[in-house]
N, C-alpha and C positions, 0 to 999 in steps of 0.2 A: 583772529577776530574779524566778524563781518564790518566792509566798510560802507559808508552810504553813498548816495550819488549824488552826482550835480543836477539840478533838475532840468531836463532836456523835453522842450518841448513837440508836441505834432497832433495832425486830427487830417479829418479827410476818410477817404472810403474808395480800397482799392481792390479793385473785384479778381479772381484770380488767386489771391492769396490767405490763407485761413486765422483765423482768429486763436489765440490764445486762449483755454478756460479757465477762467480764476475762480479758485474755493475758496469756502467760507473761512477753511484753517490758514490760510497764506495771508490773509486779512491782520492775523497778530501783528505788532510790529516789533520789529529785531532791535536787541542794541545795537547803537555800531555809532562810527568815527567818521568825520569827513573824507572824503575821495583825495589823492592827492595828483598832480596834472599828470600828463601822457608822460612815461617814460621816456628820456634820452635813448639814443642810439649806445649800445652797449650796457646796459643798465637791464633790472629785472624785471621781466613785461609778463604782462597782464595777460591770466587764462581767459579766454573769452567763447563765447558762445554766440553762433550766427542764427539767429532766429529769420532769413528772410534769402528768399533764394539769389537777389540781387546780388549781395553783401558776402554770402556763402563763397561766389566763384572770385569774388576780390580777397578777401581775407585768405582764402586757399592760394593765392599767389604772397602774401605780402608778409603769411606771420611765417615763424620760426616754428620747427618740427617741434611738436607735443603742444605747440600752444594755443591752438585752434580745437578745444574740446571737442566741441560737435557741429554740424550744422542741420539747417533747416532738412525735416523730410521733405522738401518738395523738390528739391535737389536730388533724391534719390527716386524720383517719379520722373520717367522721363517723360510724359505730357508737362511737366508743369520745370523741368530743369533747366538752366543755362550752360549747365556745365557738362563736362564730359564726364558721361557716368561710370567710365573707369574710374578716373580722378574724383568724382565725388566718394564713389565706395572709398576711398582712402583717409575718411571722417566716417566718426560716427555720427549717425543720426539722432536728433531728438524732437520727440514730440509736441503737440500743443499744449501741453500742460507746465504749467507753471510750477510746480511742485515737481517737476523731474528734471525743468533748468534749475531750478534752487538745487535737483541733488547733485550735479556735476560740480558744484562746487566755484562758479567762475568769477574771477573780478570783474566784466564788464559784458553787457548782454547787448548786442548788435541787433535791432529790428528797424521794422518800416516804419516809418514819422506816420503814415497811417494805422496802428497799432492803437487800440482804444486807447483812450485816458487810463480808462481802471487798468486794465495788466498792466500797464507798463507802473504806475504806481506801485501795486500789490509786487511787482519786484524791486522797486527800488525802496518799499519796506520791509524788504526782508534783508538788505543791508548790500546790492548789487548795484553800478552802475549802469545805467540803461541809454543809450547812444543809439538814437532814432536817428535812421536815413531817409533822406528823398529818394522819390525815382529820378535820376537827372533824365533832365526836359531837351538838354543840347549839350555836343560834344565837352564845352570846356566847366560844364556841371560835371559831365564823367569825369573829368581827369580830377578834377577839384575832389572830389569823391575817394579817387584811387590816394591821391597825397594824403586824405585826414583821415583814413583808416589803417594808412601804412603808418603815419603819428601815433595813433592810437594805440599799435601793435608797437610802436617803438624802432620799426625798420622803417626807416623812413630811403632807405638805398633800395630795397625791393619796391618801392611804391614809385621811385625813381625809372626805377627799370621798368615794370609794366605801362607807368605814363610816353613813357618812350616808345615801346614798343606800338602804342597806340598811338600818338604821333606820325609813327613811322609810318604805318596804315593809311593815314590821311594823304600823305604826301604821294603813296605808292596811288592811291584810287584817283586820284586829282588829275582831270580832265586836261588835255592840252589848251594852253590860252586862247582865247575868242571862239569858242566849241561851244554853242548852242546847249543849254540844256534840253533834254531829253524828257519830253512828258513822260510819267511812269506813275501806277497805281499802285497801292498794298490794300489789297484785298484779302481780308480774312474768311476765316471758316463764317457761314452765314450773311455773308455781303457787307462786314466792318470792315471801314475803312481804319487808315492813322493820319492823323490829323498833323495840320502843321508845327504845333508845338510839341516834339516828341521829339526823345532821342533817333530811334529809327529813320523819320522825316531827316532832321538835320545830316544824320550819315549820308543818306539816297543824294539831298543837296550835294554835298560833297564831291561825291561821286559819279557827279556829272546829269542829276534827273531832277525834273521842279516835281512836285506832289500834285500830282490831276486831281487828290480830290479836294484841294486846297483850293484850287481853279474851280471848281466847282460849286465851291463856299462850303465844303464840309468840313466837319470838326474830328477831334478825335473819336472813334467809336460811333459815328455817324455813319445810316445804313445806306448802301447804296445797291438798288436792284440790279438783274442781270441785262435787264430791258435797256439802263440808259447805259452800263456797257457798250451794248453792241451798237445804241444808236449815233453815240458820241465815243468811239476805246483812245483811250492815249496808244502810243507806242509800245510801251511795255506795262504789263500787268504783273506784280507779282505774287505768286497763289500762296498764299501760307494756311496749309493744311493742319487740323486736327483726329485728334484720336480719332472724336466721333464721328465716322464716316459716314453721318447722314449728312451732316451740316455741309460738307466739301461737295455736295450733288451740284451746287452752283459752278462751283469753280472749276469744274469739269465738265459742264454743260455741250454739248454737239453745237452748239450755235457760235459758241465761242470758235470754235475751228474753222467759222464761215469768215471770220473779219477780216479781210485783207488787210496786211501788211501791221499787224498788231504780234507780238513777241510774250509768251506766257513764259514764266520764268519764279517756278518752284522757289520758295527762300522759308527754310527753316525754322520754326515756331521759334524755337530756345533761342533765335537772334534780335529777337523785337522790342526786348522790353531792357535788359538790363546793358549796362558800362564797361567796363573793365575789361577782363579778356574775351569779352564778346566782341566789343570792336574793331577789332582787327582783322575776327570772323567775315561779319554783316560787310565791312568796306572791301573787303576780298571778294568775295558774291559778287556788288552792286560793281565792282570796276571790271570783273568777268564779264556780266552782261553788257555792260555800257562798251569796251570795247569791241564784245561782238558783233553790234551794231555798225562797226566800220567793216564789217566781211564785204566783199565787194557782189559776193555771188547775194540774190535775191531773195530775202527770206518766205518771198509767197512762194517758193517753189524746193525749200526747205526744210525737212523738220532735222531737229537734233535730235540726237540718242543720248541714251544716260540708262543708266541705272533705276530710275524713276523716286529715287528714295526722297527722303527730304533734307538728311544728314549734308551738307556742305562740307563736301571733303577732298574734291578738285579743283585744282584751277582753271581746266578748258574743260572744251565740250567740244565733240564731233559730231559736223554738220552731215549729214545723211540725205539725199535726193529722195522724196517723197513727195506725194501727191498732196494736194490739199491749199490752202491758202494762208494757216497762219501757224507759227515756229513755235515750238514748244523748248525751250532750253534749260537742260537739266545738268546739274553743277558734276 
């Protein structure tokens, strides 16, 4: 028998992420019984379904094999994933249609607290629980995050384990004491910044960098051209490139090469937005570059080699004698 849900609230408009289509027929409403709470540790847990690519790479660490029906397609899109798309092929995927999470059949539907009113209704009348997430804003919202979905799934010792592991990350990127932070940008595709209230922000903190465009008075998703760049650069810029290789014409600009003693420093789309085993990622990068900055040799008179990719997949970078005035360092 379908059970019903507790009513969980959310509203908001989060761009990036697709919307759910609700038909006229998922409008019936189902009999069903009250929800009953999060399962115990050892106890029969809940199939659930990830509608949201955040939620997708946490729930893939914290539930038990076969209990993770599917997750979000945006996880199996790598413009739009957090996860390692090995690891994501090891779920299946499901669509925006609401009438194809009703067929898998799940006790408990994971999506964004941004998710209209109406879907998320139209599935909790058809007799599903529906557990709206935020995006956390700052590190101890991620962990907060990784604990109440590893409750949800009933492992609360796996949710233990990835809090730690992320933990550990923070402690590993963490600056030696009275060390100056480090002005540094994240510049996206088309001149967006990230603003100070963001998980990404708060990591780069961590890690030893203040947000220039915070310094600046910009906010999240606040544009910044390539002109005040170069007439004001922080120390480090970090380019976070997109698919559509028009938008990235900025962030690769010839002028940018001209700025003495400024540090371009590639960081990975799939690390910006989401919690869980992303941060351990993101604080690995941001404490790469941060201590590259104590190289004693001079970086106007060095560029780094790399791969040029975007993927973050080592921990150094080899500094290479080149002409020019400003370092480009690739993970």
């Amino acid at each position: 028998m379908l059970r019903c849900a507790r009513n969980d609230e959310g509203g908001g408009a989060q761009a990036g992420f697709g919307w759910l289509a609700v038909t006229p027929l998922l409008l019936t409403l189902a009999a069903c019984q009250p929800w009953s709470d999060p399962p115990v540790e050892g106890s029969v847990r809940p199939r659930i379904v990830s509608l949201n690519p955040c939620t997708d790479a946490v729930l893939a660490e914290v539930t038990s094999p076969g209990q993770l029906l599917a997750i979000s397609h945006y996880s199996h899109d790598p413009s739009a994933s957090s996860m390692d798309l090995a690891r994501a092929a090891q779920f299946a995927e499901v669509s925006d249609a609401v009438e194809d999470v009703v067929a898998l059949e799940p006790d408990v539907v994971v999506a964004s607290s941004y998710t209209p009113p109406a879907t998320a209704q139209a599935l909790r009348d058809m007799g599903l629980e529906v557990v709206l997430e935020p995006l956390p804003a700052a590190l101890p919202e991620a962990l907060a995050q990784v604990r109440r979905l590893a409750k949800l799934a009933g492992n609360r010792s796996e949710g233990e384990e990835l809090a730690g592991r992320m933990e550990a990350a923070v402690a590993r990127a963490k600056p030696p004491t009275g060390v100056r932070p480090v002005q540094a940008l994240l510049w996206e595709s088309g001149g967006i910044v990230a603003g100070d209230h963001t998980l990404i922000a708060d990591l780069m903190r961590r890690a030893g960098f203040a947000n220039a465009a915070a310094a600046r008075g910009l906010a999240q998703a606040d544009y910044l051209p390539l002109e005040r760049v170069v007439a004001d650069p922080p120390r480090v810029v970090f380019t976070v490139g997109s698919p559509a290789g028009e938008e990235d014409r900025m962030l690769r600009h010839p002028a940018l090469a001209k700025v003495r003693g400024m540090i371009r420093a590639p960081l990975d789309r799939s690390l910006i937005w989401c919690g869980g085993p992303t941060v351990p990622k993101a604080l690995a990068r941001f404490a790469q570059v941060r201590r590259s900055l104590d190289n004693p040799r001079p970086f106007d008179k060095f560029r780094v080699s790399g791969d040029g990719g975007n993927r973050t997949s080592s921990a150094h970078a080899e500094l290479v004698e080149a002409p020019g005035t400003t370092a480009d360092l690739h993970p």
